[in-house]
C-alpha positions, 0 to 999 in steps of 0.5 A: 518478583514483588512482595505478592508474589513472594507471600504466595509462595510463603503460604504455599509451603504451609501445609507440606511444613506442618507435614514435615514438622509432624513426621518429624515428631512420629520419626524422633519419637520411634527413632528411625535412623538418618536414612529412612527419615531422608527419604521420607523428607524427600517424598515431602519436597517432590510434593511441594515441587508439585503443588507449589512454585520454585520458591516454596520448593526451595525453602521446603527443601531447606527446613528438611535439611535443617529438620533432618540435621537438628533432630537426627544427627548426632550431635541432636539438638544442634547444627553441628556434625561430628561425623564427616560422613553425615556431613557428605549425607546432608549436603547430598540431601540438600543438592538431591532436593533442590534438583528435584525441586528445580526439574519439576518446576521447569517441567511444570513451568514447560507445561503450563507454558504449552498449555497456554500457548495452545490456549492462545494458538487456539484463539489467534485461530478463531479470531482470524477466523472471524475477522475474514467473516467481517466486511473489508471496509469495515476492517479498519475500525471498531469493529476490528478492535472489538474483535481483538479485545472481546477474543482475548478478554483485554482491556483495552485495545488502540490503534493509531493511523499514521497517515491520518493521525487518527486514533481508534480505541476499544474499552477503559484503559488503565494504563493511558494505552492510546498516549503509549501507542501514539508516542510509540509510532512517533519515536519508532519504538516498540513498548511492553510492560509483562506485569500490566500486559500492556504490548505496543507494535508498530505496523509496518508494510514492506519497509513503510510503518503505517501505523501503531497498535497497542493491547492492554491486558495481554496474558503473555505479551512475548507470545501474543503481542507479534501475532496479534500486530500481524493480524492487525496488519493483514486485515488492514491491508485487505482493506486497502486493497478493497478500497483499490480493487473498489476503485479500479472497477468504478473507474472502468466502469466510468470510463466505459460509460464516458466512452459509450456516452462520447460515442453516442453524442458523436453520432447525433451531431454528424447528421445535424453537423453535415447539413448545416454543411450543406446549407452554409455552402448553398449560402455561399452560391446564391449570387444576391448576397451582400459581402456581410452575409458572405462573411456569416456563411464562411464563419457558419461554414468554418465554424460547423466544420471545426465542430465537426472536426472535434466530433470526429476525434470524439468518434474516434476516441471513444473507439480507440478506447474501446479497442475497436479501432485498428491501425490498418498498417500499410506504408507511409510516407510520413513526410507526405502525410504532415505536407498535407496537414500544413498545407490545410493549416496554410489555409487556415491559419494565415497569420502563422508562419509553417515552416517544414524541416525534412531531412529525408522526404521520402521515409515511410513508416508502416502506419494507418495514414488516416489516423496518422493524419489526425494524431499529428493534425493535432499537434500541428492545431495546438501549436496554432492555437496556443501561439501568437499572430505572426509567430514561427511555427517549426514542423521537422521530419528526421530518422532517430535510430530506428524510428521517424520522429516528427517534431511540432515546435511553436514559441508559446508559452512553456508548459509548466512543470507542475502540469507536465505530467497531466497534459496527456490526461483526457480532458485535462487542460492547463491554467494557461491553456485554459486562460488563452482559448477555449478546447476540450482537453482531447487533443493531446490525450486522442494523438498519444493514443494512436502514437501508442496504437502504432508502437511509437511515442508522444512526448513532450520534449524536456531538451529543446534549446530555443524556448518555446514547446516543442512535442515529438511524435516518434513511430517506428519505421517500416523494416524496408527502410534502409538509412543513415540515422545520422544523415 
């Protein structure tokens, strides 16, 4: 308690002293005996404990006991007792009188106590209230704090984003309220000062402390300070779950429009696609051509059948992404569906050495062989594409418990570890893929997709011994397969 508080409490006691001292002169001058004149003395501290604090009951009480032992017992006009009976009296007159003064402070204290609670409940209500009437991308600024500092008449009111650094404040602090919010953030420290109702909290998500909110001005900081923080946590947190909700409806909506977008390009260009087809092969009958045109028709020809290639995988996407495309399951030597991707890839890719490893060559596996053919096709072109002339290219066909694993290994350059976790992403292409040939970024993204739509797998495989990269398409095999997977 500092010096105020105590010159209060002096002045409280003013007006029910200057009543004790006129009692006292009415009951000395008609000589009313000890009893009587103590139970008008104990009507006197009853009222002081009504109308002031704990302190000015407490000297009100002892000016009675010394009024009532100075003026009527005997001897008067002295502190001391003759009698020890007396003696009992006044002391029980004393305890009487700080009892009652201490009941009826911690009653009064009870109920102011309540009432300001109520008070408080009352505001924490509507100020909920009127924070959910707010826009969620709005709840993490001004307009917050505004709400904080207008409801419970602060100050000032500071938040400080731990993520970003930034510090967001309303009103004129007194008490450098965003320098105390900031330092406890940083120290993970709570701070509260009652007497300038100054609060700091640390917002905390789950186990993660995100941030720091600090109130000045604060009535009773031990009863507002909590609720506020977790106010402050809620709206937060509803505004980060907008911004998400916001950004997984855009990203649909993106990937539907790229979706339609892929699908419709694919359609325009199989027509044009199919007649310079056509055309180039017509070409390449007219018998007149000298050996430089036939060069040009087979480089038109190979050239608008990879395009179209590439359009069919984008006609292909875009319905796997729209779910339109099912697997139509049937029984599938898969050993013969990757002899005769290498054996295009022969062709192809001359300069390549394909080397095919089959432990079992007739484990089937239940599968839509079309886009079987076009999911490891594509592992088998990248592996082309991103080795050098003349180097080896290992395509194996073995069970692993209870699946066919098709292993594509070609001896380029390692992926590296930063881009690992990317290279399924559609459209996404490596610095390294980017820098050695030219692609669209759909190979990779199109064979996970169907290994995916078959229940298997597409990884790249992280324990290959010989260098290189080496990826594992895994499908599950057909329940009529009966094998030794260590064969």
């Amino acid at each position: 308690m500092d010096r105020g508080e105590i010159g209060r409490s002096l002045l409280r006691t003013l007006p029910v002293t200057v009543l004790v001292a006129g009692a006292t002169l009415i009951c000395y001058s008609l000589r009313v005996e000890f009893p009587t004149v103590s139970f008008v003395y104990l009507l006197f501290v009853v009222l002081q404990s009504l109308i002031g604090d704990f302190l000015s009951s407490t000297i009100v009480s002892v000016i009675c006991f010394l009024s009532l032992n100075y003026f009527f017992v005997p001897p008067i006009f002295s502190f001391r007792v003759s009698d020890s009976s007396d003696t009992v009296a006044l002391v029980a007159f004393l305890i009487t009188g700080l009892v009652i003064t201490r009941l009826t402070s911690q009653a009064r204290a009870a109920a102011r106590s309540e009432r300001l609670q109520s008070e408080e409940t009352t505001r924490l209500y509507e100020l909920a209230r009127q924070l959910l009437v707010l826009e969620p991308e709005a709840a993490i600024g001004s307009d917050l704090l505004r709400q904080f500092k207008d409801k419970f008449r602060l100050r000032a009111v500071c938040f400080f984003d731990g993520d970003s650094a930034a510090l967001l404040s309303e009103g004129t602090s007194l008490d450098h309220i965003e320098e105390k919010t900031r330092t406890a953030y940083i120290a993970r420290r709570e701070f509260q000062d009652r007497n300038t109702g100054v609060a700091v909290r640390l917002l905390r998500s789950g186990e993660n402390t995100f941030g720091a909110i600090g109130f000045e001005g604060l009535r009773n900081c031990e009863l507002t300070a909590e609720p506020l923080a977790a106010l402050a946590v809620v709206m937060i947190e509803r505004a980060g779950a907008f911004r998400r909700a916001s950004y997984a409806a855009a990203a649909t909506e993106t990937e539907a429009f790229r979706g339609a977008l892929l699908d419709a390009l694919a359609h325009e260009f199989k027509t044009p696609l199919a007649t310079i087809l056509t055309a180039a092969d017509g070409l390449r009958e007219v018998r007149t051509l000298q050996p430089e045109q036939l060069d040009l028709a087979e480089t038109i020809e190979s050239e608008a059948s990879r395009l179209s290639q590439l359009t069919t995988r984008l006609l292909r996407l875009a319905r796997l992404d729209r779910q339109e495309v099912k697997p139509q399951m049937e029984p599938v030597v898969i050993a013969d569906v990757v002899k005769s991707i290498m054996n295009q890839h022969w062709s192809r890719w001359p300069d390549r050495r394909l080397l095919l490893l089959a432990n079992n060559n007739r484990l089937s596996v239940m599968g839509d062989q079309e886009l079987l053919w076009l999911g490891v096709g594509q592992l088998l072109d990248n592996a082309c594409k991103y080795s050098q002339p003349e180097s080896e290219i290992r395509v194996s066909v073995e069970p692993v418990e209870k699946t066919v694993v098709v292993r594509v290994w070609n001896s380029g350059t390692a992926i590296p570890a930063k881009e690992q976790a990317r290279i399924f992403e559609r459209f996404y292409r490596g610095t390294g893929a980017r820098q050695l040939t030219p692609g669209s970024g759909l190979g990779l993204y199109v064979a996970r997709k169907i290994a995916l739509a078959h229940g298997g797998t597409l990884e790249l495989d992280q324990n290959t011994n010989d260098g290189g990269t080496a990826f594992r398409f895994a499908i599950p095999v057909s329940q009529s397969e009966d094998y030794d997977s260590d064969s």
